[in-house]
Short mmCIF file of the C-alpha atoms (twelve columns), coordinates in Angstrom:
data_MODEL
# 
_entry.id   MODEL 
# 
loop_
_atom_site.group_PDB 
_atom_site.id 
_atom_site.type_symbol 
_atom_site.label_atom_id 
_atom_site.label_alt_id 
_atom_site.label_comp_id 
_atom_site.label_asym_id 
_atom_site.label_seq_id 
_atom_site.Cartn_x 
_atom_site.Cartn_y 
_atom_site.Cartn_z 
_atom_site.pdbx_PDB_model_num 
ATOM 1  C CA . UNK A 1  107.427 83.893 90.095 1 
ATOM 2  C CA . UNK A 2  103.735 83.208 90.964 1 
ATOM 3  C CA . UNK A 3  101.979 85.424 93.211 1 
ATOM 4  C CA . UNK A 4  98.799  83.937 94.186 1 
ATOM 5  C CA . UNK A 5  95.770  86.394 95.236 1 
ATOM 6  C CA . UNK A 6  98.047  89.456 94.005 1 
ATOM 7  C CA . UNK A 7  96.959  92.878 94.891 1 
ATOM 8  C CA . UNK A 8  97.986  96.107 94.543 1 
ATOM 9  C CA . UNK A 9  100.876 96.034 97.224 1 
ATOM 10 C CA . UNK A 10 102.402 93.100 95.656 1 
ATOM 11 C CA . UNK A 11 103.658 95.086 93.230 1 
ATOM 12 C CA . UNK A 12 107.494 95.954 93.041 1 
ATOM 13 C CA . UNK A 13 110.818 94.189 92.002 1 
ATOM 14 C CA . UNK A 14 111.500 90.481 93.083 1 
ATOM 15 C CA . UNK A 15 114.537 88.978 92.773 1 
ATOM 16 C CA . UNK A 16 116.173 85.208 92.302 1 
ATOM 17 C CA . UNK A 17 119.460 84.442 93.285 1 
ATOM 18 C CA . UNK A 18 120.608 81.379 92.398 1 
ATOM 19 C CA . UNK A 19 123.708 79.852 93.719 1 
ATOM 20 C CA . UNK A 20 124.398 77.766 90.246 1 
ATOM 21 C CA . UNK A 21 122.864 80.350 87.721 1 
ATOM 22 C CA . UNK A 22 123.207 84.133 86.823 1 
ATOM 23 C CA . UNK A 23 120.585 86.623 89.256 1 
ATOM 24 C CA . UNK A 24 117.309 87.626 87.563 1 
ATOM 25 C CA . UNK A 25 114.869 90.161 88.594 1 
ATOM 26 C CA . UNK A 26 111.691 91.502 87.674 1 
ATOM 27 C CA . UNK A 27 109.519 94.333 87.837 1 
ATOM 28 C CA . UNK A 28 105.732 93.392 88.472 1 
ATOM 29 C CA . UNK A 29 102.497 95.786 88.606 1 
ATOM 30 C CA . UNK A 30 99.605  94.604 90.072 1 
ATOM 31 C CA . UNK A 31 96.627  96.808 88.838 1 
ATOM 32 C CA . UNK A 32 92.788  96.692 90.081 1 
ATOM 33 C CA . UNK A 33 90.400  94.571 87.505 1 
ATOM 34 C CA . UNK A 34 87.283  93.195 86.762 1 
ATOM 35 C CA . UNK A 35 88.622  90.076 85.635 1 
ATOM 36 C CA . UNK A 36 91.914  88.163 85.778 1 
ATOM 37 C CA . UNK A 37 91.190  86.108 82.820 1 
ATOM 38 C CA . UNK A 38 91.618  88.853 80.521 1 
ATOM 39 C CA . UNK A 39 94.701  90.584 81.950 1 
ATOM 40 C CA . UNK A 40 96.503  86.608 81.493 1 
ATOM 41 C CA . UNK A 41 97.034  86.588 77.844 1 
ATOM 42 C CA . UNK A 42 99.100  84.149 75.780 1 
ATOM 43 C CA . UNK A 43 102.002 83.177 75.856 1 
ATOM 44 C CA . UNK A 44 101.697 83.180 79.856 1 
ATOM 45 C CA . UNK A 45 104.934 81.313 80.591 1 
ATOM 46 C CA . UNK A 46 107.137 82.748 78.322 1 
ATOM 47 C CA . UNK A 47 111.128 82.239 79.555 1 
ATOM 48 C CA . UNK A 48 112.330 85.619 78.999 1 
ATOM 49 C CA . UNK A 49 116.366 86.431 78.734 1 
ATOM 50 C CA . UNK A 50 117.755 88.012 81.503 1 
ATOM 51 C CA . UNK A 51 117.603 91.905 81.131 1 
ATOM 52 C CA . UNK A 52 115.335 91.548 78.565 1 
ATOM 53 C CA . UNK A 53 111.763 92.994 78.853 1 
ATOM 54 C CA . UNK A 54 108.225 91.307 77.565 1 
ATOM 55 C CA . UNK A 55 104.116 93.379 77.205 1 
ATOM 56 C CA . UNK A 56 101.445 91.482 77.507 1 
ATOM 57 C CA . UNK A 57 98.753  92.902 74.860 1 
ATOM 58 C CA . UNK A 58 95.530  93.585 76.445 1 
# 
């Protein structure tokens, strides 16, 4: 999922349905910020297992 320009009514769950593959969803929050370099921390494309759940440190 990329959400380019994201604001604060972005947020909510998105979905992926794939017709070959098991359905994924996720949960995203979009917050207000002074800079979007330091709410991207490493690793930023981590492949997470589905129902699983990942934090970004900040």
């Amino acid at each position: 999922l990329r959400i380019t320009h994201a604001k604060p009514s972005d947020s909510g769950n998105y979905s992926c349905v794939p017709t070959v593959a098991e359905r994924a969803s996720v949960n995203v929050h979009v917050i207000n910020g002074k800079s979007v370099r330091n709410a991207i921390t490493d690793p930023c494309d981590k492949i997470i297992p589905v129902h699983a759940s990942i934090t970004y440190p900040t």
